[in-house]
C-alpha positions as CSV (number, residue, x, y, z in Angstrom):
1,X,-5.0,-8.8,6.1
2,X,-4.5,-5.2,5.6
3,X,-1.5,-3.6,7.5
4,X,-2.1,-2.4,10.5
5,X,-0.8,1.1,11.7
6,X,1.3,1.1,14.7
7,X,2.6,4.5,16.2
8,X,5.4,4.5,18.1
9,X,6.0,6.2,21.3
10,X,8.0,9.4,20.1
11,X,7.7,11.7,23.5
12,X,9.6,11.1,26.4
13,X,6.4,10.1,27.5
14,X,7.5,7.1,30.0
15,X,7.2,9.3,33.4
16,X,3.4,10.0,32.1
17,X,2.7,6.6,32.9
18,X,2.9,4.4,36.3
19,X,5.1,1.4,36.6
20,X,8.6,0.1,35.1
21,X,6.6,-2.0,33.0
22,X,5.0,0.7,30.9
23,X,8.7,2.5,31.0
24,X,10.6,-0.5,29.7
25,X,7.4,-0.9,26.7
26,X,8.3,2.3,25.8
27,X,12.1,2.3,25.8
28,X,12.1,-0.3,23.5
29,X,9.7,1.2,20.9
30,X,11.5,4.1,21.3
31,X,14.8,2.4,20.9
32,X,13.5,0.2,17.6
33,X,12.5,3.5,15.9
34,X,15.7,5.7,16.4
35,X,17.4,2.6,15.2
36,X,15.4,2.7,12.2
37,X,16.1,6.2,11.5
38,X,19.9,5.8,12.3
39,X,20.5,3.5,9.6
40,X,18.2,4.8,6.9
41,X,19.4,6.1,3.7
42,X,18.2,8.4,1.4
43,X,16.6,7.1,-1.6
44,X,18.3,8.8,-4.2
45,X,21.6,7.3,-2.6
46,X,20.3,3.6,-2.2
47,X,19.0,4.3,-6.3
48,X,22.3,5.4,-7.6
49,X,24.4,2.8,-5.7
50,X,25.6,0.2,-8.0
51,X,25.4,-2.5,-5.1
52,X,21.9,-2.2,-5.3
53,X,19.9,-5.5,-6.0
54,X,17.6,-5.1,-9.1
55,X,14.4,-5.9,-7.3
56,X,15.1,-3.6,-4.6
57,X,15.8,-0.7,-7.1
58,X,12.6,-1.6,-9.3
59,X,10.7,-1.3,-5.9
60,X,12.3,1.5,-4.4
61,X,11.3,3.4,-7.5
62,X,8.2,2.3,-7.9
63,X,7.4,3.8,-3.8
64,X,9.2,7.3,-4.6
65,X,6.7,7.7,-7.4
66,X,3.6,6.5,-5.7
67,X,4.8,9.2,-3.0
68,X,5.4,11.9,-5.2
69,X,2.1,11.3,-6.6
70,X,0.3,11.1,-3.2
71,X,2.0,14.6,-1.9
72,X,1.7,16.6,-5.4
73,X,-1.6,18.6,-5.6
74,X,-4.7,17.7,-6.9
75,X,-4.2,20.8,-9.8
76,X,-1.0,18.4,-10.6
77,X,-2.4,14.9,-11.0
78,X,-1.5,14.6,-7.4
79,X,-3.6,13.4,-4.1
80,X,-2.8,16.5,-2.2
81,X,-2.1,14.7,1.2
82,X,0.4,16.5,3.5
83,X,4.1,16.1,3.2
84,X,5.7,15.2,6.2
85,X,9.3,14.2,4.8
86,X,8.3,10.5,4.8
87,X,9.5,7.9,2.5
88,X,12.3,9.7,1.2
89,X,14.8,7.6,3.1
90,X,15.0,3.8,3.0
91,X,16.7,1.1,5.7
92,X,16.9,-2.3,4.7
93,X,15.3,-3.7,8.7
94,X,17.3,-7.2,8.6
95,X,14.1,-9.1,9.2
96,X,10.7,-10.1,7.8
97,X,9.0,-8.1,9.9
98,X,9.7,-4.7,11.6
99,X,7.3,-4.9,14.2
100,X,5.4,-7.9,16.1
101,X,1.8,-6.5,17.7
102,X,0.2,-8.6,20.6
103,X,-3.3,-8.4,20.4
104,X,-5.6,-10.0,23.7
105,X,-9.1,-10.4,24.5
106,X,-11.3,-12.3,27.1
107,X,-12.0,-16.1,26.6
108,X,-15.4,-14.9,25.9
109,X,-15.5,-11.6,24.0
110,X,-14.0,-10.4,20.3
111,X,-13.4,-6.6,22.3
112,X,-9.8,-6.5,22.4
113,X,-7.9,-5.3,25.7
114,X,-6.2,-1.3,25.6
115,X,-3.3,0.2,26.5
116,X,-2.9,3.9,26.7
117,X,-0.2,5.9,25.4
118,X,1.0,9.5,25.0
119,X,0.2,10.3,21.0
120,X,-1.6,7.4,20.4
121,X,-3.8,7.3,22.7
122,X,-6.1,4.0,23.6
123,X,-5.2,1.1,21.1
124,X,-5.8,-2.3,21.1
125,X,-2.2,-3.8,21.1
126,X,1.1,-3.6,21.9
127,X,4.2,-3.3,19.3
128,X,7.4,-5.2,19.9
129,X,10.3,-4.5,17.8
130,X,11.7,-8.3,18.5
131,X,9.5,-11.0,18.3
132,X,10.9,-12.4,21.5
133,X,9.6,-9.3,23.4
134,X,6.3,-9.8,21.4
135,X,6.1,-13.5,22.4
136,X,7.1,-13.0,26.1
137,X,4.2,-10.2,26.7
138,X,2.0,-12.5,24.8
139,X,2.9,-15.3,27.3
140,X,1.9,-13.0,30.0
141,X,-1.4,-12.4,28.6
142,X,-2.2,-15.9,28.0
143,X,-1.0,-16.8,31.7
144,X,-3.9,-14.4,32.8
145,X,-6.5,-16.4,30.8
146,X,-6.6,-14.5,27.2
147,X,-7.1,-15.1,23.6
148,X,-3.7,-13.9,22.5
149,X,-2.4,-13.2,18.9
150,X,0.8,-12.3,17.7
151,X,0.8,-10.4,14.1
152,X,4.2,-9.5,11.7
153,X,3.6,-5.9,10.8
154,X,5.5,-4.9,7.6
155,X,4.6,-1.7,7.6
156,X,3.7,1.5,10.4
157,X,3.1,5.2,10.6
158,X,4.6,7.7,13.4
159,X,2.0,10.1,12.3
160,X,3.9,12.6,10.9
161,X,5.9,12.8,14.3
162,X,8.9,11.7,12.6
163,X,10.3,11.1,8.9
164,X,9.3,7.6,8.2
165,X,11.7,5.9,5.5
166,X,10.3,3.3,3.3
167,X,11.2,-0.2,4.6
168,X,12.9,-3.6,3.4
169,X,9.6,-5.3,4.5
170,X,7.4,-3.0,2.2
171,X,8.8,-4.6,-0.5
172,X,8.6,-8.1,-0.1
173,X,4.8,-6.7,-1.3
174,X,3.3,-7.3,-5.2
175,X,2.9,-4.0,-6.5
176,X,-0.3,-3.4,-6.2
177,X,-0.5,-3.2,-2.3
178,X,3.1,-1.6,-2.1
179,X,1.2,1.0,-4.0
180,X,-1.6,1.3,-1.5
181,X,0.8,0.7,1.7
182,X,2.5,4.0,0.4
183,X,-1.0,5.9,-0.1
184,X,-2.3,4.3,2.9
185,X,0.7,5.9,5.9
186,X,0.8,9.0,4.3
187,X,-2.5,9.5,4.9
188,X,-2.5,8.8,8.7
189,X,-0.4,11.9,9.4
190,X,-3.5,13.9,7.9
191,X,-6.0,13.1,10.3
192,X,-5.8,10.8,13.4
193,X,-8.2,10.6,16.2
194,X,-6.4,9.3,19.4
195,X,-8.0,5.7,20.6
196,X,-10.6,5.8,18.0
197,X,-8.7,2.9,15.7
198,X,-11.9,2.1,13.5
199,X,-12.4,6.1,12.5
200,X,-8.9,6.4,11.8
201,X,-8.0,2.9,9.8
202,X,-11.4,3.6,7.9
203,X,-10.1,6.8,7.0
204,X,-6.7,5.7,5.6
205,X,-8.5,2.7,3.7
206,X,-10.6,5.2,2.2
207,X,-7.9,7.6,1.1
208,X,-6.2,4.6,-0.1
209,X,-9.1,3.4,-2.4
210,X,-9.5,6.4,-3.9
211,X,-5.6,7.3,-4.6
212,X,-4.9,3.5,-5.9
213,X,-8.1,4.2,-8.2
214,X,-6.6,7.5,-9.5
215,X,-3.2,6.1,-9.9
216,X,-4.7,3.2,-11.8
217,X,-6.1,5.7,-14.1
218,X,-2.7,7.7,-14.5
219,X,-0.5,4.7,-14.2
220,X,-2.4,1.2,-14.9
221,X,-1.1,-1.5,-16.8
222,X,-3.7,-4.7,-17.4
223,X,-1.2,-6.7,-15.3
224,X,-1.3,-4.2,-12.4
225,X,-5.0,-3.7,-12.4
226,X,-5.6,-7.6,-12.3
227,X,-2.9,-8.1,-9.9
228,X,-5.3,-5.5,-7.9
229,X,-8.5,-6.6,-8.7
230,X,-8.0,-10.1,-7.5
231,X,-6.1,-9.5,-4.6
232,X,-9.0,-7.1,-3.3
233,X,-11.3,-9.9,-4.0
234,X,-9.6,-12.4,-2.1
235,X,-8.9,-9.7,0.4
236,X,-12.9,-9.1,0.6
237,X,-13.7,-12.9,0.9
238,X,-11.2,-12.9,3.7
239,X,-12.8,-10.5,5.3
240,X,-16.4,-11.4,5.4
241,X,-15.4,-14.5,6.5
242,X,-13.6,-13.2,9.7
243,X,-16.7,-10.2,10.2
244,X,-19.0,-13.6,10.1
245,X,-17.5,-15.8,11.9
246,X,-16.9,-12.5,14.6
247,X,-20.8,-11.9,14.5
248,X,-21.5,-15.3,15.4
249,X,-19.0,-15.5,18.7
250,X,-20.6,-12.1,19.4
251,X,-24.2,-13.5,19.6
252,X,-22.6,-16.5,21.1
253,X,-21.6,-14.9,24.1
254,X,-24.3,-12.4,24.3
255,X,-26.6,-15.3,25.3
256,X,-27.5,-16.1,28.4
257,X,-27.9,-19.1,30.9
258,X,-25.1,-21.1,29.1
259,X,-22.4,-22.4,31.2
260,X,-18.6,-21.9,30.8
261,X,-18.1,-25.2,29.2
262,X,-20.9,-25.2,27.4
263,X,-19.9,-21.4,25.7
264,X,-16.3,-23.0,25.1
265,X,-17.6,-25.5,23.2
266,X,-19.8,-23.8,20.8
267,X,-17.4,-21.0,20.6
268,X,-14.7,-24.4,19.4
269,X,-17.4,-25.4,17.1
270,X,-17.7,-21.7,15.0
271,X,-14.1,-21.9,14.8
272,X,-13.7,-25.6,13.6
273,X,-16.6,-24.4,10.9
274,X,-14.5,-21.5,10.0
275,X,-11.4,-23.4,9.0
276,X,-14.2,-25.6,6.9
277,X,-15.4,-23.0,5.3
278,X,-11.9,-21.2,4.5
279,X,-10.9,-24.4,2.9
280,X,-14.1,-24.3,0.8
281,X,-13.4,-20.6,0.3
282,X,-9.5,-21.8,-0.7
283,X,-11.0,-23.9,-3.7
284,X,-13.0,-21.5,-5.0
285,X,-9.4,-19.5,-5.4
286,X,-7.8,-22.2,-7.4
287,X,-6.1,-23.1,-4.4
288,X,-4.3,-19.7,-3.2
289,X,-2.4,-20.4,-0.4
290,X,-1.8,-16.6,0.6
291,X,-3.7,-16.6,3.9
292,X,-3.1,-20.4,5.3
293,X,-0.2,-18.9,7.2
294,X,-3.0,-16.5,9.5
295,X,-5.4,-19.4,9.5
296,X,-2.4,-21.6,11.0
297,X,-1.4,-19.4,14.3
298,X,-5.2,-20.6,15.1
299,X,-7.4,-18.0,14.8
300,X,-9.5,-16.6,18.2
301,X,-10.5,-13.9,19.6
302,X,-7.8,-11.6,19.6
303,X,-7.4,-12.6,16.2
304,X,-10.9,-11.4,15.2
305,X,-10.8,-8.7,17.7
306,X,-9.0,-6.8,15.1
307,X,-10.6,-7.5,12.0
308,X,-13.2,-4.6,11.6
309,X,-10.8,-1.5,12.2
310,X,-10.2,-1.3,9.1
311,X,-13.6,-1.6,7.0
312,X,-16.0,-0.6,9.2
313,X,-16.5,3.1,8.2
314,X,-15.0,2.9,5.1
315,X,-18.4,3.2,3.0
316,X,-19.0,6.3,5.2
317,X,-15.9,7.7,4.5
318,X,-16.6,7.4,0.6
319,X,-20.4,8.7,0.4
320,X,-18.7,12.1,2.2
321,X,-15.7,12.0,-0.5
322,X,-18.5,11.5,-3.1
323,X,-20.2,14.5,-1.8
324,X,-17.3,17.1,-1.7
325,X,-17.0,15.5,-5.4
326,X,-13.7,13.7,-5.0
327,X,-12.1,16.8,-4.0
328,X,-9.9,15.2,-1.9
329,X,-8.5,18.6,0.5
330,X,-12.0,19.5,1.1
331,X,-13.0,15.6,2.0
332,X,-9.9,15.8,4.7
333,X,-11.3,19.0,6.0
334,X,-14.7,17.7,7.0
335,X,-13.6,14.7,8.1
336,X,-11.6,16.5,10.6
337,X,-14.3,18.4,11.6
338,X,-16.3,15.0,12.2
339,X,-13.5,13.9,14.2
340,X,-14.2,16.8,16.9
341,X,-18.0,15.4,17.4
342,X,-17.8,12.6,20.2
343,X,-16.9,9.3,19.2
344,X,-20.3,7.7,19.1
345,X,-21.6,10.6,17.2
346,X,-18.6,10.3,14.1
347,X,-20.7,7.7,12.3
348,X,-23.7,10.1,11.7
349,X,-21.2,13.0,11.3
350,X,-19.8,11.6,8.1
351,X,-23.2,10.6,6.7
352,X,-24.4,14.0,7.1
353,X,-27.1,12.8,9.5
């Protein structure tokens, strides 16, 4: 799946909220990210050192160029986003992931359950910087009768709050989506809407789109623009798969007159059919095994909770970049101002309607 923005609580925010629970979440996010920044070394450094491995080097290189590109202005080849001082520092995070996000929802609903934070607002998990913590709050959730999922996030955004450095777990990525990972944080910072998730991951997949299409034309090889090309189409199967099988719980337990056992085993039944059709998908792949590790930690509703943040708008999003004519400044301008309208009026907003 794409990767999923996580902001981390950067205000001494705890006191704003009631009970120790909510303080010790935040300590710990709070703690994970200074430890990140503690240890993080400037790129040039890690570059010139001799102790560098290869690979590391190639990659580190490779996500200073993409963010030079995305910060240098449009007049210059560039993307024009803002530059917060991210990316210019890199810590190698000693596991393979940095952060573990709990996702719950009801037995009988994809709408995933909320917490509220200061910066971030509404969103529809929890990040752990130890999967232990991650597993433990997930244990809690199930105990109260949830759909629980636990995701690896490589990859996060603080919004611009603090200097992010480009991380070990970024570069376990092909190139092509370590190019749009760097595109796709650095444009969070530029607009973010708190607890609207689906305006603002639409927003970032949008910028991304366009700067990996303009990098492409700069910078494309063949191998890197097939290496793209097919993992977008697998990336788009994925993903109507998910948005289908999602619709069909959602009519599912929109009915009426069924009774609890009855609803779980239907709802068991769309899920069984998913996994058949994902293996039927898998075939028509030549056998790509890149996603049987998310199919494997038994998808449900958590799981499909959080599969439309990130497309849902994103067609809106590009019909108002293709009106400002690709100028990407004045597209980030508008946007804002769409992002001041209500939340249920954002949609029309961006379509001009």
């Amino acid at each position: 799946m794409r990767r999923r923005v996580w902001v981390a609580a950067l205000v001494a925010g705890g006191a704003l909220l009631s009970g120790c629970a909510d303080v010790r979440y935040l300590s710990q996010a709070a703690g994970g990210q200074l430890d990140l920044l503690r240890r993080a070394r400037p790129v040039a450094e890690v570059l010139a050192d001799p102790g560098t491995p290869a690979g590391v080097r190639r990659r580190l290189q490779l996500a200073s160029d993409v963010r030079a590109f995305a910060v240098a202005p449009e007049a210059a080849g560039g993307l024009g986003l803002p530059d917060h001082g991210s990316f210019l520092k890199y810590v190698d995070v000693g596991r393979p992931y940095v952060v573990w996000n709990v996702f719950s929802a009801p037995e009988f609903s994809v709408t995933l359950d909320t917490s509220c934070f200061p910066v971030a607002g509404c969103v529809g998990y929890r990040g752990y910087f130890t999967e232990s913590a991650a597993q433990a709050y997930a244990q809690q959730r199930r105990a109260a009768g949830r759909d629980v999922n636990v995701d690896g996030v490589s990859a996060y955004s603080t919004l611009g709050y603090l200097k992010d450095p480009v991380l070990s777990t970024m570069l376990s990525y092909p190139d092509a989506t370590l190019i749009r990972t760097i595109i796709h944080e650095l444009s969070h910072p530029s607009l973010y809407v708190p607890g609207d998730t689906v305006f603002n991951e639409s927003y970032a997949t949008a910028v991304e789109e366009e700067g990996m299409r303009r990098w492409l034309d700069q910078h494309g090889t063949p191998e890197l623009r097939e290496q793209d090309q097919l993992a977008q189409a697998r990336q788009a199967d994925f993903e109507a798969l998910l948005l289908g099988t999602r619709a069909r719980l959602e009519a599912l337990y929109a009915q009426s007159g069924l009774t609890e056992a009855a609803r779980r085993e239907r709802k068991a039944e769309v899920l069984t059919d998913m996994d058949a059709r994902y293996a039927a998908l898998k075939a028509t792949w030549g056998g790509y095994a890149g996603y049987d590790a998310f199919f494997a930690r038994s998808v449900n509703n958590a799981t499909l909770g959080a599969v439309a943040a990130y497309a849902t708008l994103v067609p809106d999003f590009q019909a108002l970049l293709a009106h400002v004519n690709g100028h990407l400044p004045t597209f980030i301008e508008a946007a804002r101002v769409c992002s001041r309208r209500p939340q249920a009026e954002r949609a029309a907003c961006l379509r001009g309607t």
